[in-house]
C-alpha positions as a Markdown table, in Angstrom:
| # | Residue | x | y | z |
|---|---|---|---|---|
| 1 | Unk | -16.8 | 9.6 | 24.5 |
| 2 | Unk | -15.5 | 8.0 | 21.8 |
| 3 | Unk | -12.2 | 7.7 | 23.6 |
| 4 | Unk | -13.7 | 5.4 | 26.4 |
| 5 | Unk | -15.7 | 3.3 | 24.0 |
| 6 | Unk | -13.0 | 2.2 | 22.6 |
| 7 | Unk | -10.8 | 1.2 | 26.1 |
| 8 | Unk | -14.4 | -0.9 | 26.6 |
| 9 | Unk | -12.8 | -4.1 | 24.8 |
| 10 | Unk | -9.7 | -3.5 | 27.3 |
| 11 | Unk | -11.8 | -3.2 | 30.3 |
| 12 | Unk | -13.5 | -6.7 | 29.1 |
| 13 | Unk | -9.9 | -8.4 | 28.3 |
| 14 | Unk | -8.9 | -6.4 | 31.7 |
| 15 | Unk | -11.7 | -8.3 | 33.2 |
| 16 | Unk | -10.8 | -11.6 | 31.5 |
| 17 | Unk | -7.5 | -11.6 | 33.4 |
| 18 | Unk | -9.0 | -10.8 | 36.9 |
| 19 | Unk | -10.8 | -14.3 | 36.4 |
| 20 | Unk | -7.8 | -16.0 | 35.5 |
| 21 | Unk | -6.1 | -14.6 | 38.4 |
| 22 | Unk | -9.5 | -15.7 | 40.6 |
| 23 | Unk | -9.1 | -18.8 | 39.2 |
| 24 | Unk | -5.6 | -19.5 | 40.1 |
| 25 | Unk | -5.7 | -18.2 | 43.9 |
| 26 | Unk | -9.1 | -20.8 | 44.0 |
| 27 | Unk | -7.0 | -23.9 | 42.0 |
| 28 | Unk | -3.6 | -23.5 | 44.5 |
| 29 | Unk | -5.8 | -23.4 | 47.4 |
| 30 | Unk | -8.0 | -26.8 | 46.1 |
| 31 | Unk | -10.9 | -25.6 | 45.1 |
| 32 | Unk | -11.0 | -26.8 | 41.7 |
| 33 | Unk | -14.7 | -26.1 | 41.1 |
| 34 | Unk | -14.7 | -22.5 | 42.0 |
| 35 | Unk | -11.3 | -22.3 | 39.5 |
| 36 | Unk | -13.4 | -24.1 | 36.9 |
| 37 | Unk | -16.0 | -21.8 | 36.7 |
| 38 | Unk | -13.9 | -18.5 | 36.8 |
| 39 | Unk | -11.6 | -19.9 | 33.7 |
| 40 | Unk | -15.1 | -20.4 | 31.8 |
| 41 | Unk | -16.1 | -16.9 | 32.8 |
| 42 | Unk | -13.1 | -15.7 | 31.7 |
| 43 | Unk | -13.2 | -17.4 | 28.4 |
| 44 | Unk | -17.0 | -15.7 | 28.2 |
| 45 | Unk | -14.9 | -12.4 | 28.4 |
| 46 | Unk | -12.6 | -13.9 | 25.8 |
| 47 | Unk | -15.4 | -14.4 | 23.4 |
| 48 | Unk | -17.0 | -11.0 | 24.2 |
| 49 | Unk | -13.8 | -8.6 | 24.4 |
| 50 | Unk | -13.5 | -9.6 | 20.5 |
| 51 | Unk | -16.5 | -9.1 | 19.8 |
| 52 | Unk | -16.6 | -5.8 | 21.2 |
| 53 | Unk | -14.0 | -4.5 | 19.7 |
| 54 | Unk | -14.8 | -5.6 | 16.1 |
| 55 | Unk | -18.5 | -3.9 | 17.0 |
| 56 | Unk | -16.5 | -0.6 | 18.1 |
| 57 | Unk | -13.8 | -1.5 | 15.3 |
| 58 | Unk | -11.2 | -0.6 | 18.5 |
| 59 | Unk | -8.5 | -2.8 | 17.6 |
| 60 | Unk | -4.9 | -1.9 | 18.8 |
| 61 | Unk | -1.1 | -3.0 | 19.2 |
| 62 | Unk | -1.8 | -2.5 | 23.2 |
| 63 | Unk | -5.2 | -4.4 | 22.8 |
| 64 | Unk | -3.8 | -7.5 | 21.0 |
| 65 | Unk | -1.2 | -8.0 | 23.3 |
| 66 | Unk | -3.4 | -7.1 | 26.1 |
| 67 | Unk | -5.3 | -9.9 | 25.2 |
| 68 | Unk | -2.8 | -12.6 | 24.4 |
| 69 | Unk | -1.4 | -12.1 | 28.5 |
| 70 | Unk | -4.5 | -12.1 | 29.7 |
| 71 | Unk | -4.9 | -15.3 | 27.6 |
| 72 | Unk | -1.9 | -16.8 | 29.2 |
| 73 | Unk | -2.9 | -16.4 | 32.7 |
| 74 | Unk | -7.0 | -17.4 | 32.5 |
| 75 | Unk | -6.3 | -20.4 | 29.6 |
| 76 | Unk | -2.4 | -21.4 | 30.5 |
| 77 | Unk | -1.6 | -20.3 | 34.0 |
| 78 | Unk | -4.7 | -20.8 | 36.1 |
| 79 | Unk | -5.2 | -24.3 | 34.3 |
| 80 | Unk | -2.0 | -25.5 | 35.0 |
| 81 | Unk | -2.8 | -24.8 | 38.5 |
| 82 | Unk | -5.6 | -26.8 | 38.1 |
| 83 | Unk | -3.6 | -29.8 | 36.5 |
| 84 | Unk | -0.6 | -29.3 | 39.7 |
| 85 | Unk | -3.7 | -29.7 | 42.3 |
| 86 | Unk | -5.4 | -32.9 | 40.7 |
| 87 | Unk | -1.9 | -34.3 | 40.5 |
| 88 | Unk | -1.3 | -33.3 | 44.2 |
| 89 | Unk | -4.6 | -35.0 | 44.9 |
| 90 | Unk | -3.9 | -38.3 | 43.1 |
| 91 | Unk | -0.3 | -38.3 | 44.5 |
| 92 | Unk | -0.9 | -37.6 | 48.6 |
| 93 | Unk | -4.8 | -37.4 | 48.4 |
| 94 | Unk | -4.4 | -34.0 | 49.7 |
| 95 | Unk | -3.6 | -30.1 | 48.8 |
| 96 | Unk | -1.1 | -29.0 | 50.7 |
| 97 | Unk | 1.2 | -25.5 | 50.4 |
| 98 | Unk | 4.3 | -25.9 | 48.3 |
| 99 | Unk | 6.6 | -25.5 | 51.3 |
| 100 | Unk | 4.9 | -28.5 | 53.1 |
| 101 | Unk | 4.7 | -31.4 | 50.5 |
| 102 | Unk | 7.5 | -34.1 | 51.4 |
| 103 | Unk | 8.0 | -35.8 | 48.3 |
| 104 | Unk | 10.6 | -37.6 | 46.4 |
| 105 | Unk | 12.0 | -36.3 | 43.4 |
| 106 | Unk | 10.1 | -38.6 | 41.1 |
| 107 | Unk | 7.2 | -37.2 | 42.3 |
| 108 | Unk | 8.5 | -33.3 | 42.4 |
| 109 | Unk | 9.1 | -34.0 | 38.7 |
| 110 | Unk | 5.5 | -35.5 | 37.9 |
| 111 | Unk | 4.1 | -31.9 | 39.7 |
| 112 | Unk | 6.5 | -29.7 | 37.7 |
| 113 | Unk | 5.2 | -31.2 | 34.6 |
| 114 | Unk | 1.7 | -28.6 | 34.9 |
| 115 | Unk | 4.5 | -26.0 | 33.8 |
| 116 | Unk | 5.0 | -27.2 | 30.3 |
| 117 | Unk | 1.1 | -26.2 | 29.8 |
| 118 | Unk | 2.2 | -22.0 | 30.8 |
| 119 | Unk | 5.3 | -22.2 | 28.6 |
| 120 | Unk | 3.6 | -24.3 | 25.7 |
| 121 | Unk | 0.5 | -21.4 | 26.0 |
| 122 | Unk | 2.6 | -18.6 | 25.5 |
| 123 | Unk | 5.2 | -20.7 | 23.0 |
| 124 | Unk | 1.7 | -20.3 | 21.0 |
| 125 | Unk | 0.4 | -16.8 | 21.8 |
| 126 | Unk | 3.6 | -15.9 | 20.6 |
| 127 | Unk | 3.8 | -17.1 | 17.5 |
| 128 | Unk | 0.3 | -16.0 | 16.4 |
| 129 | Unk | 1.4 | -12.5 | 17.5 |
| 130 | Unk | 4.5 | -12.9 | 15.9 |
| 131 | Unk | 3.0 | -14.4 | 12.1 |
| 132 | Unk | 0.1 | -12.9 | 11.3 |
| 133 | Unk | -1.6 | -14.0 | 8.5 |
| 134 | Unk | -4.7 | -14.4 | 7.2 |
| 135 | Unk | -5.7 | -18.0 | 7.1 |
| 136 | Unk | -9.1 | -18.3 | 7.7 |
| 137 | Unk | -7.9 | -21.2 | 10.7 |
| 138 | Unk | -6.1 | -22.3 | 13.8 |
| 139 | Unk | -2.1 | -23.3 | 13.9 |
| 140 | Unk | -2.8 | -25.4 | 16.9 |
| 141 | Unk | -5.3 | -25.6 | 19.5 |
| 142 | Unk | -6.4 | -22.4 | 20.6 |
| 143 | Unk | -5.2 | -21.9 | 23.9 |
| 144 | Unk | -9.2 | -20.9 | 25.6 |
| 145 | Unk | -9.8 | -24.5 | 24.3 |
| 146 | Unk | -7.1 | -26.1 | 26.7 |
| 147 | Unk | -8.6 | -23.8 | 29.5 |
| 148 | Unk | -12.2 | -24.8 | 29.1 |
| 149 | Unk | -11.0 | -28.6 | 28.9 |
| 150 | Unk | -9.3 | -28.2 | 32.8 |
| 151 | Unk | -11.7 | -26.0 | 33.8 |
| 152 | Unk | -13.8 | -29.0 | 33.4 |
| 153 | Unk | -11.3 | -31.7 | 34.5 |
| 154 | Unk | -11.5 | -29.2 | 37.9 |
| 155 | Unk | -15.1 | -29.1 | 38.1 |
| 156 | Unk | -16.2 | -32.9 | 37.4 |
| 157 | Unk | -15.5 | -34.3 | 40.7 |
| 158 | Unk | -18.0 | -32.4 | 41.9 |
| 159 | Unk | -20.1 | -33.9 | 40.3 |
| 160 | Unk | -19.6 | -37.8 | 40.9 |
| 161 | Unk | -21.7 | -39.7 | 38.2 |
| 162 | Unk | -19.8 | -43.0 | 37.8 |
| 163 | Unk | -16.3 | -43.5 | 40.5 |
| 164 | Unk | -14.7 | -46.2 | 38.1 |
| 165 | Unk | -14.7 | -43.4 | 35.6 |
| 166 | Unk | -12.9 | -41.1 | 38.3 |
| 167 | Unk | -10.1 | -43.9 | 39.2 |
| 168 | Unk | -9.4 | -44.5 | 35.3 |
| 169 | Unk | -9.2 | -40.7 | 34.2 |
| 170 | Unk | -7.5 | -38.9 | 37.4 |
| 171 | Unk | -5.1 | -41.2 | 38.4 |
| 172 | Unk | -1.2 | -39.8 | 38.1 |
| 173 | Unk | -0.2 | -41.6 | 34.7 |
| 174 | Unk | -3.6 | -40.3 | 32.9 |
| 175 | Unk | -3.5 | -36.9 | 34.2 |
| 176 | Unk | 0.0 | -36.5 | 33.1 |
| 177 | Unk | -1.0 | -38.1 | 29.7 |
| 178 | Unk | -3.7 | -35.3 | 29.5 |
| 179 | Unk | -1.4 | -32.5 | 30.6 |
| 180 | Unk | 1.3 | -33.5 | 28.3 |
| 181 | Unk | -1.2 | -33.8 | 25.3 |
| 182 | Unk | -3.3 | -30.7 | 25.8 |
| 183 | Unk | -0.1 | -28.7 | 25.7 |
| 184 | Unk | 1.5 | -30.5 | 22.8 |
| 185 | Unk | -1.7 | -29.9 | 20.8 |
| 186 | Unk | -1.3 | -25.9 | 21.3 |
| 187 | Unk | 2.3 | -25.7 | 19.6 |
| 188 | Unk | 1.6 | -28.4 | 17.3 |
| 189 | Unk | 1.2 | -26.5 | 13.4 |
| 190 | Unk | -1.8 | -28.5 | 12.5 |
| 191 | Unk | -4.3 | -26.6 | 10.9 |
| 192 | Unk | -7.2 | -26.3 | 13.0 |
| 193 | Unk | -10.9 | -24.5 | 11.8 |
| 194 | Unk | -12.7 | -21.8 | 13.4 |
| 195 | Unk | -16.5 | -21.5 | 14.1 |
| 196 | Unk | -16.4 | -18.2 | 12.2 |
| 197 | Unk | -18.7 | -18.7 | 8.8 |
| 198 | Unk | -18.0 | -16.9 | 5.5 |
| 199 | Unk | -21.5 | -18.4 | 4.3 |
| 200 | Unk | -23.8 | -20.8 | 5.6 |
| 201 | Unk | -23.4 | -23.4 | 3.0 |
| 202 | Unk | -23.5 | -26.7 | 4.0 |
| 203 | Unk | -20.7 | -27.8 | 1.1 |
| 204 | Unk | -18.3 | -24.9 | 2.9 |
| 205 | Unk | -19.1 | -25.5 | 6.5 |
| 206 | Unk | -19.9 | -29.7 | 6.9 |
| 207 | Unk | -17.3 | -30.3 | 9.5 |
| 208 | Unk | -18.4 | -27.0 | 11.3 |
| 209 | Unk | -22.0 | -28.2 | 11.8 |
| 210 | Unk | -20.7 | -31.8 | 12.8 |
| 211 | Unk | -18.9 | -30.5 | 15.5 |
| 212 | Unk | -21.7 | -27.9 | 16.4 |
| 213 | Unk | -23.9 | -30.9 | 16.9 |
| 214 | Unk | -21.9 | -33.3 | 18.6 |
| 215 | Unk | -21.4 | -30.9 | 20.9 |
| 216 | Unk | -25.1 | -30.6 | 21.5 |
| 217 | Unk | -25.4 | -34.3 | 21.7 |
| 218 | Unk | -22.5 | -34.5 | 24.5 |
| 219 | Unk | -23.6 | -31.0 | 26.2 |
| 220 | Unk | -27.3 | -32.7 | 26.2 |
| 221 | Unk | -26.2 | -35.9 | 27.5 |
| 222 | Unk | -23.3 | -35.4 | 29.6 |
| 223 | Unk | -23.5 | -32.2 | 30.6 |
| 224 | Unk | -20.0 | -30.8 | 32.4 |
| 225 | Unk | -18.8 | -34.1 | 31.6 |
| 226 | Unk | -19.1 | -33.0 | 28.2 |
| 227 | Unk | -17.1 | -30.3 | 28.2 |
| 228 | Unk | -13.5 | -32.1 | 27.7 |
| 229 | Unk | -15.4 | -34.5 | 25.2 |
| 230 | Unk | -15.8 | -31.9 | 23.3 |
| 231 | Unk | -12.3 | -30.4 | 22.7 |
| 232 | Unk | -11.2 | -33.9 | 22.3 |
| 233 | Unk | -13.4 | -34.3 | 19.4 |
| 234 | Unk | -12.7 | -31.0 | 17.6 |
| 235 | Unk | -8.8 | -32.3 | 18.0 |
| 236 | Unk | -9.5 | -35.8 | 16.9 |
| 237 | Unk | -11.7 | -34.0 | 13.9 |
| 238 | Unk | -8.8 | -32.0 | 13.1 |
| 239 | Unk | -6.6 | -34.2 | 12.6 |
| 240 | Unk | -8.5 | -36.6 | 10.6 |
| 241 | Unk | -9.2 | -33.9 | 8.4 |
| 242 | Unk | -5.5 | -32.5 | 8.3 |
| 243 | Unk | -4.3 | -36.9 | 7.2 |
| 244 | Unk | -7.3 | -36.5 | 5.1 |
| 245 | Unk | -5.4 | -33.8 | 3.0 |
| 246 | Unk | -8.7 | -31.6 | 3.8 |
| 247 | Unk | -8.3 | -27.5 | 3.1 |
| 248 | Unk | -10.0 | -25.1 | 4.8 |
């Protein structure tokens, strides 16, 4: 018994990379909102497979790495997929299969520019794997973060509130802008904080409930449209705090 209760964190991350894969079949194939909302289940699954383990204190070599390919596919992979789909979308107004898109090589280059978001994901999976430490923060934007912002980006435009917001933020240049960024942001060494509290003092943990309630304020007010708000703000925060000369 105690044998399978500790594969249970492995079935979850196991699980975790199902949806990624989900997601991506759905995001190639245009539908953007069912990939959307299998990257956020799989970053539910992200949340929980730690959680589990620490619960079942089941932590392993095969477990962490487990977890960081999993990682890779449901936050990298599948969102870049997203990205590659929008771009298709804002370049031919269409999704169409690789083998039938005629385009020039301009534009073949503007679509290969979702992979940089895979390579820059796993550039920082990587490196967490491969330095360890125990800094009680981020080195970079964690890469669930990037997929919960395109998980968004895929599900918004099905839900149309405002159509001059949709020409501004998913035309070609802005999307590419937002691709590029997203993925600089995960290899970037900026220090970054975590939600985890040591203590509940508000001297220790003021940026942590500023962010915790602007993101109730945007989740309240915005709703999905929220969602990529938010992890723009816990970047912009970030790196205020980092010029700021701010330790966590």
């Amino acid at each position: 018994m105690k044998l399978v209760l500790k594969q249970i964190p492995n079935i979850i991350t196991s699980l975790n990379l199902v949806s990624g894969i989900i997601a991506l079949f759905f995001a190639i194939d245009g539908h953007l909102t069912l990939a959307g909302i299998f990257i956020c289940i799989a970053a539910v699954l992200d949340f929980l497979d730690g959680m589990a383990a620490r619960l079942l204190n089941a932590y392993s070599e095969i477990g962490k790495n487990l977890d960081s390919l999993a990682d890779l596919v449901s936050f990298g992979v599948a969102p870049a997929s997203i990205l590659f789909t929008l771009l298709e979308f804002s370049l031919f107004d269409k999704n169409m299969p690789l083998y039938e898109i005629a385009a020039g090589w301009d534009q073949w280059l503007i679509l290969f520019t979702a992979c940089l978001m895979p390579v820059a994901g796993a550039l920082r999976l990587a490196r967490f794997n491969a330095f360890q430490s125990d800094e009680p923060f981020f080195r970079g934007l964690p890469i669930p973060s990037n997929g919960i912002f395109w998980a968004a980006m895929g599900m918004m435009p099905a839900i149309p509130r405002c159509q001059d917001f949709f020409n501004l933020v998913y035309s070609t240049q802005n999307l590419m802008i937002l691709g590029l960024f997203t993925s600089g942001m995960m290899i970037i060494s900026v220090p970054m904080f975590s939600l985890k509290f040591k203590n509940l003092t508000l001297n220790d943990n003021w940026y942590r409930y500023l962010f915790i309630a602007l993101t109730v304020i945007l989740l309240i007010f915005l709703k999905i449209y929220g969602l990529p708000l938010i992890i723009l703000t816990y970047i912009i925060l970030n790196i205020i705090l980092y010029l700021a000369g701010y330790k966590y």
